[in-house]
N, CA, C and O atoms as a DFTB+ gen file, in Angstrom:
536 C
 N C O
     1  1     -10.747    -107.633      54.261
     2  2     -10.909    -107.906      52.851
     3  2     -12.321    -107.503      52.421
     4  3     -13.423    -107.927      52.767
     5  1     -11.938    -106.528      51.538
     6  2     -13.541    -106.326      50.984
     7  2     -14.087    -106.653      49.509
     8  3     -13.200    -107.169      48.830
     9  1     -15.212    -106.506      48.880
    10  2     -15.356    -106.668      47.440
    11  2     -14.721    -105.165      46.618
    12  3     -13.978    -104.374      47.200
    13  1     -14.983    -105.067      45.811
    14  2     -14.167    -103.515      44.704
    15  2     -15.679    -102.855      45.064
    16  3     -16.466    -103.603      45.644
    17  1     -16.086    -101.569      44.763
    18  2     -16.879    -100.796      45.344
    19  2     -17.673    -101.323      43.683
    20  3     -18.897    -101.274      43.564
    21  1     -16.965    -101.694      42.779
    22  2     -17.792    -101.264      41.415
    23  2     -17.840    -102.585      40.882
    24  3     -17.641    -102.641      39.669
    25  1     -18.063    -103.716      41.500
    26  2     -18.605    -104.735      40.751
    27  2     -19.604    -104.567      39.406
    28  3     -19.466    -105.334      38.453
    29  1     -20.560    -103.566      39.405
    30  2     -21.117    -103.829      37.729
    31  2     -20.319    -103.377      37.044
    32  3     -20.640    -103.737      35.912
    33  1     -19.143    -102.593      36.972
    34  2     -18.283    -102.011      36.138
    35  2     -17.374    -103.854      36.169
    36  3     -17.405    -104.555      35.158
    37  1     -16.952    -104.136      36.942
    38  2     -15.859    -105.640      36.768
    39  2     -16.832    -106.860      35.954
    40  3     -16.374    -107.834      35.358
    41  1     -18.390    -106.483      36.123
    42  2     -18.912    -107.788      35.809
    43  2     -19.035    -107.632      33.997
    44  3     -19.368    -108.549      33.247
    45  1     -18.644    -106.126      33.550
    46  2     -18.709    -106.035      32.085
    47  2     -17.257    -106.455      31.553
    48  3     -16.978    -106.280      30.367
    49  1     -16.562    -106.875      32.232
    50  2     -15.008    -106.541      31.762
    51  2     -14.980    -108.515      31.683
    52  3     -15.300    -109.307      32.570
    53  1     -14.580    -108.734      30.575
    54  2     -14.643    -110.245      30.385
    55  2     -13.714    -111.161      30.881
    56  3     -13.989    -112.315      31.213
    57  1     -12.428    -110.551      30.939
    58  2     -11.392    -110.929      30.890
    59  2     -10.520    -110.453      32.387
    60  3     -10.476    -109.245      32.622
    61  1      -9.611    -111.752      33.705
    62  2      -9.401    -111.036      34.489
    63  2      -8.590    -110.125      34.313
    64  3      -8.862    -109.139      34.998
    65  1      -7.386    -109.983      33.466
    66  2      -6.385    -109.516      33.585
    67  2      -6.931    -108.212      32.972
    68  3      -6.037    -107.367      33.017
    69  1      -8.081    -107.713      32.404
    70  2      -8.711    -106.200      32.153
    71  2      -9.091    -105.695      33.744
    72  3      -8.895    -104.604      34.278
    73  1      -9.615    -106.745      34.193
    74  2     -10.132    -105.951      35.933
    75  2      -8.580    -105.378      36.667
    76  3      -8.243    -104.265      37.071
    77  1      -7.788    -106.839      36.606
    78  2      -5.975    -106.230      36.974
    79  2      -5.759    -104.768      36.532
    80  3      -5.501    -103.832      37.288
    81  1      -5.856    -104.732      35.617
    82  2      -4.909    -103.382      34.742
    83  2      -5.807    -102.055      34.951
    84  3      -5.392    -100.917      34.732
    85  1      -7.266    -102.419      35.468
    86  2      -7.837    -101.542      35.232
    87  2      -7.908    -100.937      36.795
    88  3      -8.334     -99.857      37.206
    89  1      -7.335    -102.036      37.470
    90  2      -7.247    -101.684      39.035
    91  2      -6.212    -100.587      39.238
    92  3      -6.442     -99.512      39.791
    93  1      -4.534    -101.150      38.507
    94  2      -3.541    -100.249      38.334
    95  2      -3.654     -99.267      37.776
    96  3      -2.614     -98.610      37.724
    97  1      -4.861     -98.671      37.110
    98  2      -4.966     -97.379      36.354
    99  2      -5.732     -96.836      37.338
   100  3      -5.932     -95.638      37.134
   101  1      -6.174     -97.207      38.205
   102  2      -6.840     -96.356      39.569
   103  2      -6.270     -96.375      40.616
   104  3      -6.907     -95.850      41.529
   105  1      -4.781     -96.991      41.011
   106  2      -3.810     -96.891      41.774
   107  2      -4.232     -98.283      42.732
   108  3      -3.901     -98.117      43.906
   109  1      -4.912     -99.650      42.451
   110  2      -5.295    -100.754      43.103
   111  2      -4.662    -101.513      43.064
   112  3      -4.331    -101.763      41.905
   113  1      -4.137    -102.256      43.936
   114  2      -3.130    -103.559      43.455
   115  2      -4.262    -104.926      43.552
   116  3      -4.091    -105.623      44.552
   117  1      -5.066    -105.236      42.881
   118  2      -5.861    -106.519      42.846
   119  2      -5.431    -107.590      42.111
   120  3      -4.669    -107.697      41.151
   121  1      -6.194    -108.498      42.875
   122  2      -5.834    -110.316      43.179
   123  2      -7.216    -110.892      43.469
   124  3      -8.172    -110.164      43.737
   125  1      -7.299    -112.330      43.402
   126  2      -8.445    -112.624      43.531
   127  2      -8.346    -114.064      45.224
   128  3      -7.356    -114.449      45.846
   129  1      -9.538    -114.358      45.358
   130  2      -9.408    -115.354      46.203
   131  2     -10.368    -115.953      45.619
   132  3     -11.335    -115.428      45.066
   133  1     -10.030    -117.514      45.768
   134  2     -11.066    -118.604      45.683
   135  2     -11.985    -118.647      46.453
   136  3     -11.521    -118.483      47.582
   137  1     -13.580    -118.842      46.499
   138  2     -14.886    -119.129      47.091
   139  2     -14.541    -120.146      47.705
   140  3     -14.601    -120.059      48.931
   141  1     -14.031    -121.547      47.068
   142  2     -14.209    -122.476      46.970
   143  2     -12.858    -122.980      48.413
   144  3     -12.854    -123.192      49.625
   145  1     -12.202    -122.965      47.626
   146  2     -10.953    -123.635      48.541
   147  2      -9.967    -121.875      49.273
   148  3      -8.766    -121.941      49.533
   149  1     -10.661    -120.708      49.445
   150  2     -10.177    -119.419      49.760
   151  2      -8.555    -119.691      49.469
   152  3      -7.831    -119.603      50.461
   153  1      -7.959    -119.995      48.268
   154  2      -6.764    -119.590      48.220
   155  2      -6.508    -118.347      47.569
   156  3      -7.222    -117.939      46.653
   157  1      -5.289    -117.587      48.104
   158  2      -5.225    -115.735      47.315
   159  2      -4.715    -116.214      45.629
   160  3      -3.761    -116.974      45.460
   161  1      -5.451    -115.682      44.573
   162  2      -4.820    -116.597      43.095
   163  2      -4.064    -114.665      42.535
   164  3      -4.561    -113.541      42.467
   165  1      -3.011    -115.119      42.328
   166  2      -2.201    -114.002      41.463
   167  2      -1.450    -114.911      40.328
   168  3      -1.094    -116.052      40.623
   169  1      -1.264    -114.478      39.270
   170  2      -1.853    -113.313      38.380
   171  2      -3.464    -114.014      38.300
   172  3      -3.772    -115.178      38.556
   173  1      -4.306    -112.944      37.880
   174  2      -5.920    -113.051      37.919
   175  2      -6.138    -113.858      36.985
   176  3      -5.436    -113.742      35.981
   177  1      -7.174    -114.917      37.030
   178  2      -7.078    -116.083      36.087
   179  2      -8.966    -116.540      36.358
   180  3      -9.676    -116.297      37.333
   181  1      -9.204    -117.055      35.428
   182  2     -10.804    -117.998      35.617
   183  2     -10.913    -118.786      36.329
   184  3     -11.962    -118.924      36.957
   185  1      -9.821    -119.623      36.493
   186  2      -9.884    -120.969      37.410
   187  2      -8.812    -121.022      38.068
   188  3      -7.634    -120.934      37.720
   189  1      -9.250    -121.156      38.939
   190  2      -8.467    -121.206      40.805
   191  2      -6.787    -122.388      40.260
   192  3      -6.934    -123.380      39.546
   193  1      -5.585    -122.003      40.726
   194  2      -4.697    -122.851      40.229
   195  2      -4.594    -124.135      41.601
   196  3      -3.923    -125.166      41.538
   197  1      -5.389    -123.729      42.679
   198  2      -5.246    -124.496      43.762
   199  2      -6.220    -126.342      43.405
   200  3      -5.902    -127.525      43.283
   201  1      -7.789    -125.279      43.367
   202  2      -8.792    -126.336      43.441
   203  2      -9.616    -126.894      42.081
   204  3     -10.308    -127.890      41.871
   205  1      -9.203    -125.776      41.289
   206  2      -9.898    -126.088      39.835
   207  2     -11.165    -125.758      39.779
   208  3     -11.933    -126.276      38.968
   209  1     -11.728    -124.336      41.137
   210  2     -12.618    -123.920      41.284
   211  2     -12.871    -122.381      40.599
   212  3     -12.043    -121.489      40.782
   213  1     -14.016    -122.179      39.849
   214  2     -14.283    -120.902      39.142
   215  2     -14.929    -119.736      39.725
   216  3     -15.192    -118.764      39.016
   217  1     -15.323    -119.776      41.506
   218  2     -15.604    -118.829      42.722
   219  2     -14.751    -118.048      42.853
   220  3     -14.310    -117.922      43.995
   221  1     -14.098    -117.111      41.638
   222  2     -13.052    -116.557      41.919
   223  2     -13.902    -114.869      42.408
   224  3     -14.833    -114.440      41.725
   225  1     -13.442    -114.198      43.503
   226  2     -14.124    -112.780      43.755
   227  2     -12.628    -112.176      43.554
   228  3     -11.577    -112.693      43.933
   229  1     -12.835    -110.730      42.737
   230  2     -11.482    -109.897      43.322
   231  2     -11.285    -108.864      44.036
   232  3     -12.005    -107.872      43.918
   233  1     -10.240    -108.929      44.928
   234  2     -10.051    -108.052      46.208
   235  2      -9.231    -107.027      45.754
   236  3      -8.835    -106.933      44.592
   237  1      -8.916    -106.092      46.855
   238  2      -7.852    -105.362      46.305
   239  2      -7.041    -105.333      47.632
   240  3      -7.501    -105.147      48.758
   241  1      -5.358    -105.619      47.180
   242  2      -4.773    -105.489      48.271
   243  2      -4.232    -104.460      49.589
   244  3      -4.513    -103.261      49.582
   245  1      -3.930    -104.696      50.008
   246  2      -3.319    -103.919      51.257
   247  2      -1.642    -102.955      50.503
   248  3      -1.263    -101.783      50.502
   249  1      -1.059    -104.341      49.934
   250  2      -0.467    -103.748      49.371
   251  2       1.100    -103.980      50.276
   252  3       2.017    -103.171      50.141
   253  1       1.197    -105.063      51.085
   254  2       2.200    -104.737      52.115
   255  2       3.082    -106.505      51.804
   256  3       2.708    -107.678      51.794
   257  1       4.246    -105.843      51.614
   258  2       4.474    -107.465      51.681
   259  2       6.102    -107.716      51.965
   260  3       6.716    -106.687      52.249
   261  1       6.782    -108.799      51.930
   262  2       8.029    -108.987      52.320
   263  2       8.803    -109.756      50.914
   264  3       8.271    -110.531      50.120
   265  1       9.726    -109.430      50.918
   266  2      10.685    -109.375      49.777
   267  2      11.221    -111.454      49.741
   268  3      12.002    -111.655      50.670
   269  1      11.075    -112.133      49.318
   270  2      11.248    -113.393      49.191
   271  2      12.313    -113.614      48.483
   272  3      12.903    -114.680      48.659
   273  1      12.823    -112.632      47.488
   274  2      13.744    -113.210      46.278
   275  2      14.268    -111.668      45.605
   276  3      13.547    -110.670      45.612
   277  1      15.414    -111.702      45.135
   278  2      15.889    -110.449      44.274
   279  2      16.794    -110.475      43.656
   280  3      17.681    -111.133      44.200
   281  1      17.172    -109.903      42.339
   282  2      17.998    -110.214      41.734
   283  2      18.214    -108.701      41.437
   284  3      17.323    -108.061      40.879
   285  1      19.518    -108.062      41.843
   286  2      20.188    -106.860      41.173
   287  2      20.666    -107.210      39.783
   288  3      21.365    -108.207      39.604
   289  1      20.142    -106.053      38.352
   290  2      20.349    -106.261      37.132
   291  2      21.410    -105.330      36.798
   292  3      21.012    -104.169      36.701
   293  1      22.636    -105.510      36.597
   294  2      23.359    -104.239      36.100
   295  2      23.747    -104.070      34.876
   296  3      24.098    -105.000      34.149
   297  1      23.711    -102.519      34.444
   298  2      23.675    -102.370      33.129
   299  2      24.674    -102.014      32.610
   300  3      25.578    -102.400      33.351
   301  1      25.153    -101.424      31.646
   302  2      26.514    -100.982      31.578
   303  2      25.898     -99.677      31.116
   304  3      26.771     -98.914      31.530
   305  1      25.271     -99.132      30.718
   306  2      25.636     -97.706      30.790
   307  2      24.184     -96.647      31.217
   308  3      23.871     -95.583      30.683
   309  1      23.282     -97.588      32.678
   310  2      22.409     -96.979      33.061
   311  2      22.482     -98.202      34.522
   312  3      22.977     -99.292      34.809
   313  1      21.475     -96.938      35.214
   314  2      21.531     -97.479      36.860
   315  2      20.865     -98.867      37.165
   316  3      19.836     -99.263      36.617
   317  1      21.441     -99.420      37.922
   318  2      20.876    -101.131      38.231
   319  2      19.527    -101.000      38.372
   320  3      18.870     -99.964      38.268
   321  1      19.072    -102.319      38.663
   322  2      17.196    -102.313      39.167
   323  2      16.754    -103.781      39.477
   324  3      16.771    -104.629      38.584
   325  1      16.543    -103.935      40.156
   326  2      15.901    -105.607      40.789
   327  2      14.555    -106.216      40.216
   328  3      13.471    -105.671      40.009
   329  1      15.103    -107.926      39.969
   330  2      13.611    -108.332      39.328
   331  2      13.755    -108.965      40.957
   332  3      14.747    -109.417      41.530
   333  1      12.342    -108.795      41.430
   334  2      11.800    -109.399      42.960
   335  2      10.475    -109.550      42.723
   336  3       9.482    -109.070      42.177
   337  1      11.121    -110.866      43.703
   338  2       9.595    -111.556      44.141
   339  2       8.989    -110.930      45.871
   340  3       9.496    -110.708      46.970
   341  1       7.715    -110.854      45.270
   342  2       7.493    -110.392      46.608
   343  2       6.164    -110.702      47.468
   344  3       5.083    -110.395      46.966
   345  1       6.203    -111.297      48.740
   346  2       5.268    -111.627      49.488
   347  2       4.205    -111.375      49.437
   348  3       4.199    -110.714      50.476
   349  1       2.924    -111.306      49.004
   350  2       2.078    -110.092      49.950
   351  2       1.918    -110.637      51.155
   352  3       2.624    -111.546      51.590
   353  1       0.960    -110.094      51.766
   354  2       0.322    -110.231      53.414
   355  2      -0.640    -111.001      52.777
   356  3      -0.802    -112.058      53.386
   357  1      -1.402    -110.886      51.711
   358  2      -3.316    -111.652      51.635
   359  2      -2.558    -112.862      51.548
   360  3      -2.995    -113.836      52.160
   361  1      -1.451    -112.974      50.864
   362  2      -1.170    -114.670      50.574
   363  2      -0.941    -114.914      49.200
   364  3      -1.592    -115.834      48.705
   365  1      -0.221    -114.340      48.535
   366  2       0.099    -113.990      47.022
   367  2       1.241    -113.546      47.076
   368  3       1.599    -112.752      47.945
   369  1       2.292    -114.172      45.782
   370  2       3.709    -113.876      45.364
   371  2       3.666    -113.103      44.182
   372  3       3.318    -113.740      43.187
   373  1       3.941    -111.819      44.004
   374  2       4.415    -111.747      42.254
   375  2       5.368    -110.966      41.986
   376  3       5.598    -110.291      42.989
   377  1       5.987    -110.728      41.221
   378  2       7.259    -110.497      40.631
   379  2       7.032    -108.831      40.454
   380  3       5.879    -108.479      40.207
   381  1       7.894    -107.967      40.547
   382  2       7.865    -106.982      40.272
   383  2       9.458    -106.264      40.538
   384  3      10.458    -106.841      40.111
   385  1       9.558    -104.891      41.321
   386  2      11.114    -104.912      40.785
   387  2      10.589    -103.246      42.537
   388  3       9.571    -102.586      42.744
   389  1      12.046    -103.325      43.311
   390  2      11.885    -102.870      44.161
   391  2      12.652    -101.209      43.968
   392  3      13.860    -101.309      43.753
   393  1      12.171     -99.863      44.011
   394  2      12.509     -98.806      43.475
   395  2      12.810     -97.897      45.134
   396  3      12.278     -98.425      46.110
   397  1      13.469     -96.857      45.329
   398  2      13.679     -96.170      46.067
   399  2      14.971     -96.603      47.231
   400  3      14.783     -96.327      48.416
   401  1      16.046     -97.171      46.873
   402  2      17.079     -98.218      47.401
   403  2      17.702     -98.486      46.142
   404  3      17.151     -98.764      45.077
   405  1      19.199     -98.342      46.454
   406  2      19.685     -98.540      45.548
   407  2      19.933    -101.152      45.359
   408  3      19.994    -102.039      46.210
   409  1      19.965    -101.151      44.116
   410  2      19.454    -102.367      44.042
   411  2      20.053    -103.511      44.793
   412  3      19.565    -104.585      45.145
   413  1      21.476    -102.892      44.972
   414  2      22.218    -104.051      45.449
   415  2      21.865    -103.870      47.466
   416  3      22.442    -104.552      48.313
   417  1      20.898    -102.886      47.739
   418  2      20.679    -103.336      49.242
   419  2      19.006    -103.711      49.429
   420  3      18.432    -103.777      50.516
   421  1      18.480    -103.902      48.297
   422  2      17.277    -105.006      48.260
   423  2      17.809    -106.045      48.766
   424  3      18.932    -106.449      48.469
   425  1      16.618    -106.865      50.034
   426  2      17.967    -107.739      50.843
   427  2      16.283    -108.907      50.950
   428  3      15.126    -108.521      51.115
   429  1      16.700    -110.061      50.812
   430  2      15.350    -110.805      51.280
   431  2      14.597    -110.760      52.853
   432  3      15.425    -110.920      53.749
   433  1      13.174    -110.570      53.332
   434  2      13.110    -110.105      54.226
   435  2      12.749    -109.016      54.373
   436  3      12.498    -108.667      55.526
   437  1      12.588    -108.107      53.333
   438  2      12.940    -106.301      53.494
   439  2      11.236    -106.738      53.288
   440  3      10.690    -107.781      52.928
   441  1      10.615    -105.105      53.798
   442  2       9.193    -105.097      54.389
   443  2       8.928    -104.132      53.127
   444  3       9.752    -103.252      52.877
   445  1       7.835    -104.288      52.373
   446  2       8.142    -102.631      51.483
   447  2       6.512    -103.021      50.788
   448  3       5.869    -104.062      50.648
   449  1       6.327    -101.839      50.524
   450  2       4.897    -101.230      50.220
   451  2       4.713    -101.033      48.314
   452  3       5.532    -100.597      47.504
   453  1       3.162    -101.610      48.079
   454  2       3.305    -101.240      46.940
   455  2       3.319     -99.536      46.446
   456  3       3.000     -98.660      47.250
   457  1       3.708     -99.238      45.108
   458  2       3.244     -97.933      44.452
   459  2       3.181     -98.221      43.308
   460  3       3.784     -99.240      42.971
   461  1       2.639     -97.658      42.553
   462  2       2.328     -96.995      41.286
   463  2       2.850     -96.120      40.547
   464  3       2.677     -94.928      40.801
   465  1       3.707     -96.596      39.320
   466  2       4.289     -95.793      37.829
   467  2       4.141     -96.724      36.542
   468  3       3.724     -97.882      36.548
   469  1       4.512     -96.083      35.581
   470  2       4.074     -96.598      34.476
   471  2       5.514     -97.069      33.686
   472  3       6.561     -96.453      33.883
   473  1       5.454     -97.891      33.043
   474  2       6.273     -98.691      32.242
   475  2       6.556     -97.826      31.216
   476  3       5.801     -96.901      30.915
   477  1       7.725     -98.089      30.584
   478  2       7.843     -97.525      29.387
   479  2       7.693     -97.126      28.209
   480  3       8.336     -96.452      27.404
   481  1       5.811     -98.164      28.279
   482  2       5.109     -97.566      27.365
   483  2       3.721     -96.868      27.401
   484  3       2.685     -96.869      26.735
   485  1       4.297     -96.182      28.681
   486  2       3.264     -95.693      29.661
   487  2       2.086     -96.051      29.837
   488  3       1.123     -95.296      29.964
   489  1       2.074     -97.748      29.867
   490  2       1.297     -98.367      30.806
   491  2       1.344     -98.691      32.434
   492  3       2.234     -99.433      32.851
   493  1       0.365     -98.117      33.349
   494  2       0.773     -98.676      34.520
   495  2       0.901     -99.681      35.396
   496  3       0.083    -100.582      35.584
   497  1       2.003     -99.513      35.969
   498  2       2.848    -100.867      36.933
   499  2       2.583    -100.648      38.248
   500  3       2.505     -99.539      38.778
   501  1       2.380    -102.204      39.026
   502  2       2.988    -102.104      40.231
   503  2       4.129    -101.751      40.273
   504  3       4.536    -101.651      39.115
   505  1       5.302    -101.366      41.374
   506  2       6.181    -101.470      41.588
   507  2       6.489    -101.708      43.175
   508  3       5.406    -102.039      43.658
   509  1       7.346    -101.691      44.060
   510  2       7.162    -101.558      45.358
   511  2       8.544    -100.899      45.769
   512  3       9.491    -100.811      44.987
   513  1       8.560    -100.445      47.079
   514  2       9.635     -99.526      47.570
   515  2       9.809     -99.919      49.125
   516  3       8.939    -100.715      49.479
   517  1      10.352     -99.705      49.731
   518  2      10.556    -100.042      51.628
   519  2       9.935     -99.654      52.497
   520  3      10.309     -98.542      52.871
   521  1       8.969    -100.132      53.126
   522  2       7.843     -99.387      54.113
   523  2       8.309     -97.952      54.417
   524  3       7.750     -96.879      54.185
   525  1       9.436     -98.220      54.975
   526  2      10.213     -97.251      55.244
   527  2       9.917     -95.697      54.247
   528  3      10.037     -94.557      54.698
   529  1       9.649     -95.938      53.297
   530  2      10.023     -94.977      52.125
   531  2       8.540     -94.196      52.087
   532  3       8.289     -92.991      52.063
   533  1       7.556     -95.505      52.093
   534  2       6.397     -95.391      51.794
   535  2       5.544     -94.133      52.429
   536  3       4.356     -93.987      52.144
């Protein structure tokens, strides 16, 4: 675990969820950990949801995590797609949606790597896919 290479660039940005987004526009998946009580805090926030501590530093992840939860969405007149929850390794859950597999063999358990595309209003997203793929 290291610090971001550009802390004076994060220490101008006021707000965490600008350091988040600004991580995903450089292909980073960042999260923070508590000083205080080291818990991993996702989504990026001021105060720790563990200890009520404000030692928040942000990391950037590895990016590797295991599939906890999934839900195949089907559409009627376009291809399925999964809302999933997903493990990381640092110790952080967040929701995102698993791409490269078709949806209904997203299986809980499955090992899969983050990547990077942009939403439909071409803002960029995590997304994640199967180690395998990666």
């Amino acid at each position: 675990m290291s610090h971001l290479a550009e802390d004076a660039v994060l220490a101008d940005m006021a707000r965490p969820d600008e350091v988040y987004r600004a991580g995903l526009a450089v292909g980073e998946l960042r999260y923070q950990r508590c000083e205080t009580c080291d818990g991993a805090v996702f989504y990026p926030r001021v105060v720790c949801p563990f200890c009520g501590g404000t030692a928040l530093v942000t990391l950037v992840s590895a990016g590797r995590g295991t599939v906890y939860s999934s839900t195949a969405i089907r559409q009627r007149d376009a291809d399925s797609y999964t809302v999933t929850m997903v493990d990381l390794d640092e110790g952080f859950r967040m929701l995102s949606t698993v791409q490269g597999i078709p949806a209904e063999k997203v299986e809980v358990g499955l090992v899969v790597m983050v990547a990077f595309d942009k939403d439909a209003n071409g803002e960029p997203r995590a997304i994640f896919v199967p180690e395998t793929l990666a």
